[in-house]
C-alpha positions in Angstrom: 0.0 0.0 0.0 1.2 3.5 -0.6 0.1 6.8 1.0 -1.2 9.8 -0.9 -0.7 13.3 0.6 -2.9 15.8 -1.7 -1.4 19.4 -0.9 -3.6 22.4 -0.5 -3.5 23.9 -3.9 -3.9 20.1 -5.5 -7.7 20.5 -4.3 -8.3 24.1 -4.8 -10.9 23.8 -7.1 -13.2 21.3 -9.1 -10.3 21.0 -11.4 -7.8 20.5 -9.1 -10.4 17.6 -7.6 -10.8 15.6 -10.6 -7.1 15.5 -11.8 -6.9 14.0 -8.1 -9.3 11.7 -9.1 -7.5 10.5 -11.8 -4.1 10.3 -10.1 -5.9 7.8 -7.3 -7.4 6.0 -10.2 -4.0 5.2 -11.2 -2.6 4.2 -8.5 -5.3 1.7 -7.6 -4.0 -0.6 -10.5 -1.2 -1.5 -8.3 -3.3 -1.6 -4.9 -5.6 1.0 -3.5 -4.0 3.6 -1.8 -4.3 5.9 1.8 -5.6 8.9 0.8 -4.3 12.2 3.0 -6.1 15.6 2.1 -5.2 18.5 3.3 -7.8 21.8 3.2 -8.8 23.5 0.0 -6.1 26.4 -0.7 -6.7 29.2 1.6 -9.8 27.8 3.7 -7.1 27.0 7.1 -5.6 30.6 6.7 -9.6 32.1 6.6 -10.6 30.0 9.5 -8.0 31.3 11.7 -8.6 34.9 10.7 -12.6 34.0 11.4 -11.0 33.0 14.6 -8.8 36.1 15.3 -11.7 37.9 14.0 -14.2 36.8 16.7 -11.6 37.2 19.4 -11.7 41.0 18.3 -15.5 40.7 18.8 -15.7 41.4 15.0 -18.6 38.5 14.8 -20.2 39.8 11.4 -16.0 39.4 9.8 -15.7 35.9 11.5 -18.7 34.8 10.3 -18.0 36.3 6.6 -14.6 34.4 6.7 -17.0 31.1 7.3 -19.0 32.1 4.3 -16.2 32.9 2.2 -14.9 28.9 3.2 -18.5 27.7 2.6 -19.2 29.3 -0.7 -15.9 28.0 -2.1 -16.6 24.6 -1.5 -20.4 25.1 -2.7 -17.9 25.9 -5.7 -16.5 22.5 -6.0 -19.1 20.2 -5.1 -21.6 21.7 -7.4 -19.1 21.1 -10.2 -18.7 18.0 -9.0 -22.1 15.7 -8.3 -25.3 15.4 -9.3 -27.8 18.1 -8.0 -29.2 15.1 -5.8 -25.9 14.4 -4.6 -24.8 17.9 -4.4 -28.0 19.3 -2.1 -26.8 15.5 0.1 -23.1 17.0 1.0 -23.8 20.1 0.9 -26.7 19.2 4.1 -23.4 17.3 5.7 -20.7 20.1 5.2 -23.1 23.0 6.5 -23.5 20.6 9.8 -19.9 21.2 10.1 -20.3 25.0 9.3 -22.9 25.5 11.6 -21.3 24.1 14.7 -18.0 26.5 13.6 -20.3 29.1 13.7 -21.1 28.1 17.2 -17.7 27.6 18.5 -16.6 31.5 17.2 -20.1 32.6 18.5 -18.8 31.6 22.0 -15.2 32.5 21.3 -16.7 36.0 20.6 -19.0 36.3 23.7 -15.9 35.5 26.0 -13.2 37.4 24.2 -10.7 34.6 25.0 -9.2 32.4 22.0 -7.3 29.3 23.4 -4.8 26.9 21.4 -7.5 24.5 22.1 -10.1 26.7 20.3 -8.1 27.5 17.0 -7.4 23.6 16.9 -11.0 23.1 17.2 -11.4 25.6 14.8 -8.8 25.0 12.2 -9.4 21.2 11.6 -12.4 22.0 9.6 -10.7 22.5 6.5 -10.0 19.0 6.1 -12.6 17.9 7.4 -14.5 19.3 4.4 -12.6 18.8 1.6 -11.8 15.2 2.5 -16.0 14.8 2.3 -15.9 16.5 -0.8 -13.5 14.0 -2.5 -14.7 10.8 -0.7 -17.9 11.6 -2.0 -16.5 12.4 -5.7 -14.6 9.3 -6.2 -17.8 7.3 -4.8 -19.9 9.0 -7.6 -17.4 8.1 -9.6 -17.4 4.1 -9.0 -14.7 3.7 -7.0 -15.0 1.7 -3.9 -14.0 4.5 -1.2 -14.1 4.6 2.6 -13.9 7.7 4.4 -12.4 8.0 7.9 -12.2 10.8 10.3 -8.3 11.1 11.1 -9.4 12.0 14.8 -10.5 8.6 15.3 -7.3 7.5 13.8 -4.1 10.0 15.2 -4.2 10.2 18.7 -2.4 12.6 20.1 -1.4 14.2 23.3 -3.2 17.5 24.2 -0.8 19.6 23.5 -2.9 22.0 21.4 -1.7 23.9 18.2 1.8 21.0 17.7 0.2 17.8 19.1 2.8 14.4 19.7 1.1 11.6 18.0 0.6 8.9 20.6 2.1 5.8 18.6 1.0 2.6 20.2 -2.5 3.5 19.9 -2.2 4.8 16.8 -0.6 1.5 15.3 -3.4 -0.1 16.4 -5.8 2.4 15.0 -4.1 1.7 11.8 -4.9 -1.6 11.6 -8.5 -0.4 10.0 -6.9 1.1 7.3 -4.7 -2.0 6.1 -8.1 -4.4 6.7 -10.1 -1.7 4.4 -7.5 -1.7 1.8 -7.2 -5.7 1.9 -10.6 -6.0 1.2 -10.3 -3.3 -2.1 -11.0 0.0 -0.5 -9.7 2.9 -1.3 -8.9 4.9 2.8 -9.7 8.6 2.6 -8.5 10.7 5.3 -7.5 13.9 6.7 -4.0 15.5 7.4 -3.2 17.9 9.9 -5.5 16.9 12.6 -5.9 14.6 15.4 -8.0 13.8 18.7 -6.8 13.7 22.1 -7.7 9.9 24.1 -10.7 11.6 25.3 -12.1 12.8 21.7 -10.4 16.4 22.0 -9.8 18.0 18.5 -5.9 18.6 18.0 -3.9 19.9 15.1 -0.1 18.9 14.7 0.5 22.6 13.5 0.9 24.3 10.7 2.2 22.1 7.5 1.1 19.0 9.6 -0.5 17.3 6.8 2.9 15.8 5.5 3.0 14.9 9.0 0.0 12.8 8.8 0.6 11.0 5.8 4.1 9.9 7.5 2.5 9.0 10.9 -0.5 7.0 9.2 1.9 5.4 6.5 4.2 3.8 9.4 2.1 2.7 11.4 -0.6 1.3 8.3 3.0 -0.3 7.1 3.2 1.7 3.5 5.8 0.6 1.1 6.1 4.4 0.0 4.6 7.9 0.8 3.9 10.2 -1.9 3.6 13.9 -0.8 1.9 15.7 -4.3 1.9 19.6 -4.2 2.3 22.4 -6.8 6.3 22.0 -7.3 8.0 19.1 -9.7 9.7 18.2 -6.4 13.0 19.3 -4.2 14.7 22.2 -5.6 17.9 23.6 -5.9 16.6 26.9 -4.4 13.1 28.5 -4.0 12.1 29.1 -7.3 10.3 32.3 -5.7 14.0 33.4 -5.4 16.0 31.7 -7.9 14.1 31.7 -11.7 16.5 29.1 -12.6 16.0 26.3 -10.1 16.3 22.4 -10.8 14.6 19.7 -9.6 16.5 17.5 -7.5 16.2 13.5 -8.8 17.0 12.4 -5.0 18.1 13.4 -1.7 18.9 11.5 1.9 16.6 11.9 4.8 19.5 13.8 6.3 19.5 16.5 3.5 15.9 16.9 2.6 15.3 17.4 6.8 18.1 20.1 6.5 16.8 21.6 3.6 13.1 21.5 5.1 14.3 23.2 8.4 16.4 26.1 6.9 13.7 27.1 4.8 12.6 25.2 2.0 8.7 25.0 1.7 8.1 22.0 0.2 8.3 19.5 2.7 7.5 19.8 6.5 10.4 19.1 8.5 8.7 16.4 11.0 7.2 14.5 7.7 10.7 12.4 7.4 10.9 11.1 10.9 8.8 8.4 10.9 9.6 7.7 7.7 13.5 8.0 8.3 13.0 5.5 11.7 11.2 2.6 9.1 13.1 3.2 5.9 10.0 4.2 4.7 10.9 6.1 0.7 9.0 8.9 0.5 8.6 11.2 -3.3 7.7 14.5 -3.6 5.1 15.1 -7.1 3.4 17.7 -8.7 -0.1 17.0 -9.1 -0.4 19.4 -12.0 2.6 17.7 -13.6 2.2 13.8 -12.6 4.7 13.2 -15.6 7.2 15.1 -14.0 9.8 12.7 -11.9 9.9 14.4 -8.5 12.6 13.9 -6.1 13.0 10.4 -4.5 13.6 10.9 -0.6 15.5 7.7 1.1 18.2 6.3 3.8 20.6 5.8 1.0 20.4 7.4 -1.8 23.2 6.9 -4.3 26.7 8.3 -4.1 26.1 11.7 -5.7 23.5 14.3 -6.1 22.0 15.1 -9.7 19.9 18.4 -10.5 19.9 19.3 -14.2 21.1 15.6 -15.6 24.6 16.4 -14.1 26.5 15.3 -11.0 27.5 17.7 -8.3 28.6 18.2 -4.4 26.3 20.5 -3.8 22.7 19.3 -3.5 20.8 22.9 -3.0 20.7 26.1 -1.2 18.5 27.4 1.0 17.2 30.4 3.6 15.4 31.2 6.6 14.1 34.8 7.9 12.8 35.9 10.8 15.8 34.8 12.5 17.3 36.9 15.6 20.8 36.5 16.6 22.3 37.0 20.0 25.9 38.1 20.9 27.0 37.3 24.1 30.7 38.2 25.3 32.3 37.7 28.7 36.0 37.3 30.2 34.5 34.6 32.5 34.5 32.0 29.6 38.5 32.0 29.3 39.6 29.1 30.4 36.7 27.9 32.3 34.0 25.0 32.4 30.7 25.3 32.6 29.5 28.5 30.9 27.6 27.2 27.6 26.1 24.7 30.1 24.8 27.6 31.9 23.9 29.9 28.3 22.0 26.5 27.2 20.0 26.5 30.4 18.3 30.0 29.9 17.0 29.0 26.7 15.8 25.4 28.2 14.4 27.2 30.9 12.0 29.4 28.2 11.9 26.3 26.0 13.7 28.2 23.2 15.2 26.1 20.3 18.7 27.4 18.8 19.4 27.2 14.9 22.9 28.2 14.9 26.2 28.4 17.4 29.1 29.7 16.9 31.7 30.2 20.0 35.2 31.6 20.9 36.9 32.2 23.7 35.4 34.7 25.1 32.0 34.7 22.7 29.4 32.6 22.4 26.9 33.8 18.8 23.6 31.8 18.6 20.5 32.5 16.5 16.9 31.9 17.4 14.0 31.9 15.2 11.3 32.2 18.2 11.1 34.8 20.0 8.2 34.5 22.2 10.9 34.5 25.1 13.4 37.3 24.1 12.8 39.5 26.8 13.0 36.8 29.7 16.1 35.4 27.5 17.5 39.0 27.3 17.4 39.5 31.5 19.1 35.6 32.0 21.8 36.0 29.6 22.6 39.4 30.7 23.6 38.2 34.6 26.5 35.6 32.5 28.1 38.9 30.0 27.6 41.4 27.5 24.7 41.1 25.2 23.8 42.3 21.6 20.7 41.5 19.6 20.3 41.5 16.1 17.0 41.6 14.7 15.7 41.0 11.0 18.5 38.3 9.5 18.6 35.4 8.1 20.6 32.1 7.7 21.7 30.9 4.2 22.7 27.3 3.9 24.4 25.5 2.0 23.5 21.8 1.9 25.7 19.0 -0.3 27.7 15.2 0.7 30.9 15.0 1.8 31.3 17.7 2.6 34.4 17.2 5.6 36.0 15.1 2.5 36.2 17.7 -0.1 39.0 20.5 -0.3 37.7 24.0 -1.2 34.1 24.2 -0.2 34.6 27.0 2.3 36.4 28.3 0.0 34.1 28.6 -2.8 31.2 29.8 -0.9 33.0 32.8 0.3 34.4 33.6 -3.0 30.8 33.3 -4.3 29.8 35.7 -1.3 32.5 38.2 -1.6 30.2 41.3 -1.3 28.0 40.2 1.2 28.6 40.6 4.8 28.8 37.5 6.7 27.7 38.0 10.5 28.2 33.8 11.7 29.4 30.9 10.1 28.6 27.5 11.2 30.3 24.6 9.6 32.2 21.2 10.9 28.9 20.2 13.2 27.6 18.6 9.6 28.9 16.7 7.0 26.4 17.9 4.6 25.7 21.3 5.7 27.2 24.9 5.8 25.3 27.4 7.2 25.8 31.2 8.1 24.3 34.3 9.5 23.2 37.2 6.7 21.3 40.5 7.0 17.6 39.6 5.6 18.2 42.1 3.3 21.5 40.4 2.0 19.9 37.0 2.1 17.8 36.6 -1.4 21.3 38.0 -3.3 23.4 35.4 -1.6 21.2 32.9 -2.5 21.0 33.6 -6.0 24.7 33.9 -6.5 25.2 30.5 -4.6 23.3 29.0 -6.7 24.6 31.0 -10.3 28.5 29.5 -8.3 27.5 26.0 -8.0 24.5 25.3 -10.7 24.9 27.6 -13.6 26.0 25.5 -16.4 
């Protein structure tokens, strides 16, 4: 069995919903496939304005956002079905509609918007379109079975990033392979969950790759396909770089540090269950299903290939947002202990770090949430001297071998020479070189990376 993760902009429309069709058609002449859908293009981000909305007592704008979601998928399914079957799902998807309208009606009265209540809120989205293509591919003749991913991903209850809660959900699972076994086709929803006790939970933002990974270990899929608007991987963001390639195949390794330091494809949690079974996962374009994609795997052959040629280099990529902090103090010469005691502050305010760089007497280190900068700010300030820098960014650069090949340093910095380099982290990976850039500086040094290494 394989898994099929359907993107957001693969069911945008009526269109969009019958090329999916046909690319679950084909697939069920091998064995039918685990559908995972995501929410119709835009329908997540207007549910969470609705929500934002109603916390701002702005009921009449909430409520517009839920007609603006509801009229879109209207849209769809009357493009879709027969007026008889139409006026049937239409009765089913304003149920869910209704009690939306409910939960921002109350969200509203008290003026108080809980991770709990945007979870409860947000999940709708797939909810609906998941109905919308169960019901299609029925009408259609294929034998289809839809299941609520909240009866399926159990989670913990921690609201907004939920932890799936894998022994239960493995034996959960075992529905889905006893469907397909007996010639069903599973449709499902990514992104959300239930808690034990039947409390709505999301797994954040992107979490529909997530989904298709958690429900394809534990349903034991041979392969995950993750389809979205992009012929795969690329070299850069094409938003950046007009003249990115497709990469044929990356590692787990590469495509996590590629999915963490910016690129958009691919959510970075989607590869660790995979990576942990050998699960393969590939990366399609729905609007291009002749297009190859890029092959994600534990080993992938010796070199990378973009373009039809062999390189080191596998792609480059950037993150913004990001906020660096200097810290400088005579008490770390010579002494034990002191990034022990720097790491503890941002434990203590359960603050991830991207980037480190140390000396002897400086420790730079870049953050990319700041919810706890200010309580940071006052603990680091008792251990030395402090600078913040707001508004950069970290470019990476992200190949094979890196600690075996002469020169890479080398030619990064000569690509770079007129952009000012704030941190450099290298060594810690052998498939990664990352550093520290002014946002303003980072779109440039991407783009002359990438003329460097892939300009032919």
């Amino acid at each position: 069995m394989i898994v099929m993760k359907f993107g957001g902009t693969s069911v945008g429309s009526k269109e969009r919903f019958e090329q999916v069709y046909g690319l679950i058609e084909r697939a069920r002449a091998s064995a039918p496939p685990l559908v995972v859908v995501s929410a119709m293009s835009g329908v997540t981000n207007a549910l969470i304005e609705a929500a934002n909305l109603a916390v701002r007592r702005d009921l009449d704008g909430a409520l517009a956002q839920i007609d603006m979601v509801r009229n879109k998928h209207i849209d769809a399914v009357k493009g879709l079905l027969s007026k008889e079957k139409a006026d049937a799902l239409l009765l089913d998807l304003n149920e869910h509609l209704s009690e939306l309208e409910s939960v921002l009606r109350g969200i509203n009265y008290l003026g108080e918007l809980s991770k709990r209540s945007i979870d409860a809120v947000s999940s709708v989205g797939e909810l609906l379109s998941s109905r919308v293509l169960a019901e299609y591919a029925t009408a259609r003749g294929m034998k289809v079975q839809w299941l609520d991913a909240r009866k399926l991903v159990i989670t913990d209850d921690t609201f907004g990033k939920a932890n799936p809660l894998w022994e239960i959900i493995d034996e959960k699972a075992k529905d889905i392979a006893r469907l397909s076994k007996d010639g069903f086709t599973v449709i499902t929803q990514g992104f959300i969950g239930s808690t034990e006790s039947g409390v709505t939970t999301t797994l954040g933002r992107g979490g529909s790759d997530y989904s298709a990974s958690i429900l394809g270990v534990a349903a034991g899929a041979t392969c995950i396909e993750i389809w979205t608007d992009v012929d795969g991987m690329m070299t850069a963001d094409p938003r950046i770089v007009k003249n990115a390639l497709p990469i044929a195949e990356v590692s787990f390794q590469e495509a996590a540090e590629l999915a963490y330091f910016g690129a958009k494809v691919l959510h970075p949690l989607t590869i660790k269950p995979a990576v942990e079974k050998n699960i393969p996962v590939k990366v399609l374009n729905t609007m291009r299903p002749e297009s190859e994609g890029t092959l994600i795997q534990g080993q992938p052959t010796q070199n990378v290939t973009t373009g039809g040629k062999v390189r080191n280099v596998c792609a480059i990529a950037s993150k913004k947002n990001i906020t660096a902090l200097f810290i400088s103090s005579p008490r770390m010469l010579m002494a034990h202990g002191f990034l022990a005691k720097v790491f503890s502050v941002f434990d203590r305010h359960k603050t991830p770090i991207d980037l480190i760089a140390t000396s002897e007497v400086s420790i730079s280190l870049t953050i990319d949430n700041t919810d706890g900068l200010e309580a940071i700010k006052e603990d680091l300030k008792e251990l030395g001297d402090l600078l913040v820098t707001h508004d950069t960014a970290i470019v990476t650069v992200v190949g094979r071998q890196f600690r075996e090949r002469s020169g890479i340093a080398g030619e990064v910095f000569s690509a770079l020479k007129d952009v000012n380099i704030l941190v450099i982290s290298g060594g810690a990976s052998d498939i990664n070189l990352s550093f520290l850039v002014m946002s303003k500086d980072a779109d440039r040094a991407v783009q002359q990376l990438h003329d460097y290494f892939f300009a032919d």
